[in-house]
TORGUKOL-921083 format. One line per 2 residues: number of its first residue (from 1); for each residue x negated, y negated, z negated of C-alpha. Coordinates in Angstrom, 1 decimal, always signed. Layout:
N
NUM	X Y Z ~ ...
***
This chain:
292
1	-127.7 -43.1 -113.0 ~ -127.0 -42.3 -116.7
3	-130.2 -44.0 -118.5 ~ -129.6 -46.1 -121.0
5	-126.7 -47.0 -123.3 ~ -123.2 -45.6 -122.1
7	-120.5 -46.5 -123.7 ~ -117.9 -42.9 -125.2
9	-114.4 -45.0 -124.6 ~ -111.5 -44.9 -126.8
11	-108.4 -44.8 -125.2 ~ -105.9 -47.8 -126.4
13	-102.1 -46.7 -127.5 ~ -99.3 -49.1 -127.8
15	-97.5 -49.0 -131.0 ~ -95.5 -46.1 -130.2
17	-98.7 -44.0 -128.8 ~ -98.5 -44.2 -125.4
19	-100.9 -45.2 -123.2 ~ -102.0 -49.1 -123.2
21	-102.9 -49.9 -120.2 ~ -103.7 -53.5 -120.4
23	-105.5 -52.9 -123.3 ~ -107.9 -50.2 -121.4
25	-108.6 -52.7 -118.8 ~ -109.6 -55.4 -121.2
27	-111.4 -52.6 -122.8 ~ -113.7 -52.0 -119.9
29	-114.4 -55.3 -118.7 ~ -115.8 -56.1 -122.1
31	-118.0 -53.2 -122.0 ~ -119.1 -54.3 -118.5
33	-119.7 -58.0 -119.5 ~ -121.8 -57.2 -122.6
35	-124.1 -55.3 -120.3 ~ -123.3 -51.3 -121.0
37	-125.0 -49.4 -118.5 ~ -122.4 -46.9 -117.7
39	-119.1 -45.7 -119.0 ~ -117.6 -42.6 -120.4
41	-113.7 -42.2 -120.6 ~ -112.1 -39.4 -121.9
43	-114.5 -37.3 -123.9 ~ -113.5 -36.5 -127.5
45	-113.9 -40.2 -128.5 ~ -111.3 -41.1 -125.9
47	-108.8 -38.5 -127.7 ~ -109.2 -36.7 -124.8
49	-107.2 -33.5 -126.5 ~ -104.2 -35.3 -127.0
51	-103.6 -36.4 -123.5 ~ -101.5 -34.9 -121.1
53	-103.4 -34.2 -117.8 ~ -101.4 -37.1 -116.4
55	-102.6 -39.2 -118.8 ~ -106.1 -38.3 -118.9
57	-106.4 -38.5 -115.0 ~ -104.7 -42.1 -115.3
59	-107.1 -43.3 -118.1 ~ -109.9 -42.2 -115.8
61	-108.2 -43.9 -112.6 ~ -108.2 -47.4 -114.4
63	-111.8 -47.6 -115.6 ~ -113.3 -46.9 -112.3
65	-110.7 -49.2 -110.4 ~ -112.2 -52.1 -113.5
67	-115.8 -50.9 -113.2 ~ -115.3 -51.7 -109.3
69	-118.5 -49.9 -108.6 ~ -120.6 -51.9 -111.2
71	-121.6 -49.4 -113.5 ~ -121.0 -45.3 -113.4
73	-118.6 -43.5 -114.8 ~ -119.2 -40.5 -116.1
75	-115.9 -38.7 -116.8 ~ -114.9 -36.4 -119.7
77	-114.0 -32.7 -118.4 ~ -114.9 -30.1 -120.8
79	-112.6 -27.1 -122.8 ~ -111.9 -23.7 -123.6
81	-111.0 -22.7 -120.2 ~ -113.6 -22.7 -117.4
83	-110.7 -22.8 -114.8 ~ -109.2 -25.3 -116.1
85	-112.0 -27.6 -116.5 ~ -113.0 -26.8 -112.7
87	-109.2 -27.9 -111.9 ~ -109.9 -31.3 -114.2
89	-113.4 -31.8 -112.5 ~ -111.9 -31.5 -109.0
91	-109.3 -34.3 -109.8 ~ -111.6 -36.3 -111.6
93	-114.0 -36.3 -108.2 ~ -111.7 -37.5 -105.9
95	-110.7 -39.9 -108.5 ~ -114.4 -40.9 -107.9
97	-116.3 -40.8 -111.0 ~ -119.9 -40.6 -110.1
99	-120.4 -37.8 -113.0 ~ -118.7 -35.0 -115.2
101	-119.2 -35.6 -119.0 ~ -118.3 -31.3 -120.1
103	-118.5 -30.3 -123.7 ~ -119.2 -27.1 -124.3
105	-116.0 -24.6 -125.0 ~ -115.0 -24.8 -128.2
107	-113.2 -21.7 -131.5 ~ -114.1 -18.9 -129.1
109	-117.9 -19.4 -129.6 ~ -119.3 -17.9 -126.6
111	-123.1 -16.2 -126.1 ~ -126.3 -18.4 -124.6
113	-125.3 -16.1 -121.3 ~ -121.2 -16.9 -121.7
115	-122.6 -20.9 -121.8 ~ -124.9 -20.4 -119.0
117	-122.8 -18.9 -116.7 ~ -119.5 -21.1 -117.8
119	-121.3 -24.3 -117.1 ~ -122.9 -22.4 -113.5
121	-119.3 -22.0 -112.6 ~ -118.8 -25.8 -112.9
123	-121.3 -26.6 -111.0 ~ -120.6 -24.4 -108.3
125	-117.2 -25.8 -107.5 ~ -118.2 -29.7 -107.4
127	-121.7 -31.8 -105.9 ~ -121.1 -34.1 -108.5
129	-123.5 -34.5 -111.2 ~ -123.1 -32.5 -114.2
131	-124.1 -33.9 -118.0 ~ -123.9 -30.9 -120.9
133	-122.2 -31.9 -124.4 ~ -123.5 -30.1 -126.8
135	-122.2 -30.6 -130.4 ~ -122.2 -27.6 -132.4
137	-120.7 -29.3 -135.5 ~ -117.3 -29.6 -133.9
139	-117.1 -26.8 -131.3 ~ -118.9 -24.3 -133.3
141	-121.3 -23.3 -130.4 ~ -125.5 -25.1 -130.0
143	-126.3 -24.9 -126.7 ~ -130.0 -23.8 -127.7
145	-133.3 -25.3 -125.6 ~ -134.0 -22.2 -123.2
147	-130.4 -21.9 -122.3 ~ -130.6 -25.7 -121.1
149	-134.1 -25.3 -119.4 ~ -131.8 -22.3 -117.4
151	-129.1 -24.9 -116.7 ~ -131.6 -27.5 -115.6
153	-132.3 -25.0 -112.9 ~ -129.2 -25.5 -111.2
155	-129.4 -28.6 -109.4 ~ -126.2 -30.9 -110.0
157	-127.1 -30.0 -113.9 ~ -128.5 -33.3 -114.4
159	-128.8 -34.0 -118.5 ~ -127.9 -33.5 -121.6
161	-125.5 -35.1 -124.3 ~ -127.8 -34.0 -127.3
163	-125.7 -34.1 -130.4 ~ -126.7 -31.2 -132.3
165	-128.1 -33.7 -135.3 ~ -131.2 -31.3 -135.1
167	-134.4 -33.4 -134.1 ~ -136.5 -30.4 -133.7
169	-134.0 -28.9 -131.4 ~ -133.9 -32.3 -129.2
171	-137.5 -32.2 -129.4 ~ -137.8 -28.7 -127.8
173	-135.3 -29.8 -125.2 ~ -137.5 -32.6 -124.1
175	-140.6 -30.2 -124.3 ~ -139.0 -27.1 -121.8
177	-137.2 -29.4 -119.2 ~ -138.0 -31.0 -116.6
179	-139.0 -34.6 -116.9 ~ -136.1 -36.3 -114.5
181	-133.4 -34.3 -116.4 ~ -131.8 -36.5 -118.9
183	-131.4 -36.2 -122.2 ~ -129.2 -38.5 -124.0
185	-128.7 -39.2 -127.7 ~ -124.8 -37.8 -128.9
187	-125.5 -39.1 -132.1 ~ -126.0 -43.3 -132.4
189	-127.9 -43.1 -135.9 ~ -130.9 -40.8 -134.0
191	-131.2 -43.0 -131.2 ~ -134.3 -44.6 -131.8
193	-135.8 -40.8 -132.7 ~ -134.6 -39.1 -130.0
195	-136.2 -42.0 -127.1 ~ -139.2 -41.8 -128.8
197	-139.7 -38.1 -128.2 ~ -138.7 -39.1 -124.8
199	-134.9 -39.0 -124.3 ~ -133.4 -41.6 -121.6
201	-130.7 -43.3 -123.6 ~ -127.4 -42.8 -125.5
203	-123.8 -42.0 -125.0 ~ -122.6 -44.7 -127.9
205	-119.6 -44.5 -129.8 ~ -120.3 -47.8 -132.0
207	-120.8 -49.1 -128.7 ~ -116.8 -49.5 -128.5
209	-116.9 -52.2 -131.3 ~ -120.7 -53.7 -130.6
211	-121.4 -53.0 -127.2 ~ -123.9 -55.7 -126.8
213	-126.1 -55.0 -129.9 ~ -126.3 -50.6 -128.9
215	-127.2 -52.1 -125.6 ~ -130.0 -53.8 -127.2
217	-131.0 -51.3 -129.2 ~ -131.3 -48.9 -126.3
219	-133.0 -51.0 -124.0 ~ -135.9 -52.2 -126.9
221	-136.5 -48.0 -127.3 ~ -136.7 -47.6 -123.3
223	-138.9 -51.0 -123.2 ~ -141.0 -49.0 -126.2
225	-140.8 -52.2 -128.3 ~ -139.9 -50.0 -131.4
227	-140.6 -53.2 -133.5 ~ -137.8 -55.3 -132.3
229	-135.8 -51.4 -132.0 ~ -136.1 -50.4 -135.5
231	-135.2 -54.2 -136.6 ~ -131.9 -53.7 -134.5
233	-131.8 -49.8 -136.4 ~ -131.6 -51.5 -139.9
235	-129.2 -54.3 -139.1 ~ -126.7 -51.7 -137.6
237	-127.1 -48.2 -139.7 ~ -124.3 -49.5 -141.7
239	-122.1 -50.3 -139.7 ~ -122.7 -46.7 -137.7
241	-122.7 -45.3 -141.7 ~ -119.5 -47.2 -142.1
243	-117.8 -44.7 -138.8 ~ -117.8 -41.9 -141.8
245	-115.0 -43.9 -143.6 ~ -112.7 -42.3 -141.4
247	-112.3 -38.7 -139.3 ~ -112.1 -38.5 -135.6
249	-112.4 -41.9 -134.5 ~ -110.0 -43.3 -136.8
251	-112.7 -45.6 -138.2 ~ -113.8 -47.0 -135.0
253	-110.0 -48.2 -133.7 ~ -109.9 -49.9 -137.0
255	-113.1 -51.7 -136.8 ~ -112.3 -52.8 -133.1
257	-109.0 -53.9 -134.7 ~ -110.9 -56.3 -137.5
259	-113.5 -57.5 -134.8 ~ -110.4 -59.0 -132.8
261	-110.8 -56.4 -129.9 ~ -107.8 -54.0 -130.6
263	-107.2 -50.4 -129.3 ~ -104.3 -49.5 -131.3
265	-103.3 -46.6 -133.5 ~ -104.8 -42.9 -133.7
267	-102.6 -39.9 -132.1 ~ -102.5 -37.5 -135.3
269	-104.2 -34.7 -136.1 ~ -106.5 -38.3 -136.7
271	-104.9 -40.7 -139.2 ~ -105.3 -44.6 -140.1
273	-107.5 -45.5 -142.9 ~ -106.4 -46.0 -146.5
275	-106.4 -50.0 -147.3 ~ -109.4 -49.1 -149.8
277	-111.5 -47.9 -147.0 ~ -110.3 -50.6 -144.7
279	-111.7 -53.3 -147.2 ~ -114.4 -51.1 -147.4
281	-115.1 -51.5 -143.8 ~ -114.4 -55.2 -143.4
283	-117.5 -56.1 -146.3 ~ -119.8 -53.8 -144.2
285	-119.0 -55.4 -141.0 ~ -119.3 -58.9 -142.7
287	-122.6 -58.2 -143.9 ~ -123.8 -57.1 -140.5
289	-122.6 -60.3 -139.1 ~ -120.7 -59.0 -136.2
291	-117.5 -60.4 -137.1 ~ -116.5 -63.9 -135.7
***
């Protein structure tokens, strides 16, 4: 259900940061129309900590009433608190999402066993399936290969969001677990990498600005034409290079912005880019040859 390229949303704001609606549902039809294979609101690229639970829940709501069944959603429920994130994942089910997108807890920095049995917890309390984020550069914590072979004992433990940036790590993932659980690239510059070793696809957050070329890309590593894949690698490294210009995803809503498909402003901790880094980031996506 979740091969292939998915698509981390960000979450519009109006002007005065609330929540855009109109400009999510646009949001999501484009994604479906360029041929995304499923769709993930709410995870960190969504803003996800700076929603209210109202919000979040709502955000969620609309992009499975747009997706009207014809891709999956796979919705972002992850935290601190293994409670609460049961509580989020309960909602988020009856919503119906057709998976649970849960990042791994973040400051407190919990032991393989603390991971193990947080994530056991989850998927005690719902049927639906369960994808891991792991991304020990902003939580602090790797979820490390054996504990994952352990979690991809339990059965609605379905994948994987590998985004460690360690390529010998994803390769021992791939090696200990079983070969229908999925692991997916966290990362879009390792995506070519991490299907060759023999992930199943990517959770994209370029994808937001250039849905139909990640798409591509993904599909040409699944296909196992690498040719055509590392041709699409080397048109689009800059633009993913281009992503560092700002923190967050700060970089992203301004690209989206400059390629006519707006999401409006940042909720702080994350701010706008300087105008020298915005220029910066119009030449790049120029040269690419995304921009109408």
């Amino acid at each position: 259900m979740f091969t292939g390229c998915g698509t981390a949303l960000v979450t519009p704001f109006a002007r005065d940061y609330t929540l855009d609606e109109a400009a999510l549902r646009r949001l999501v039809r484009r994604q479906i129309d360029a041929g995304v294979d499923f769709l993930v609101p709410c995870g960190t690229t969504g803003e996800s900590p700076t929603l209210s639970r109202t919000e979040h829940l709502r955000v969620v709501e609309i992009t499975v009433e747009e997706s009207r069944g014809k891709v999956p959603i796979l919705g972002g429920a992850g935290g601190y608190n293994t409670a609460e994130v049961i509580e989020l994942a309960e909602e988020l089910a009856q919503i119906g999402v057709d998976g649970i997108l849960s990042v791994t807890p973040y400051y407190n920095k919990p032991t393989q066993e603390g991971l193990y049995q947080h994530y056991r917890a989850i998927a005690s309390a719902i049927t639906l399936p369960i994808v891991v984020y792991s991304v020990q550069g902003r939580t602090g914590v790797n979820v490390e290969p054996a504990t994952l072979a352990r979690l991809a004992g339990i059965k609605n433990i379905v994948g994987v969001k590998e985004a460690s940036g360690n390529i010998s790590q994803m390769a021992s993932v791939i090696q200990l677990v079983p070969p229908e659980f999925l692991v997916l690239s966290g990362d879009d510059a390792v995506t070519l990498p991490i299907i060759a070793l023999g992930g199943r696809g990517l959770i994209s957050v370029v994808a937001n600005e250039i849905p139909t070329e990640m798409t591509q890309l993904v599909r040409s590593c699944l296909a196992g034409d690498f040719e055509a894949a590392r041709a699409f690698q080397s048109r689009l490294q800059p633009i993913r290079m281009a992503m560092s210009l700002g923190t967050g995803n700060g970089a992203i809503k301004e690209a989206m912005a400059l390629l006519g498909r707006p999401a409006g402003p940042n909720r702080t901790p994350i701010s706008p880019l300087s105008d020298d880094k915005k220029a910066k980031l119009r030449a790049i996506l120029e040269k690419a040859g995304v921009m109408g």
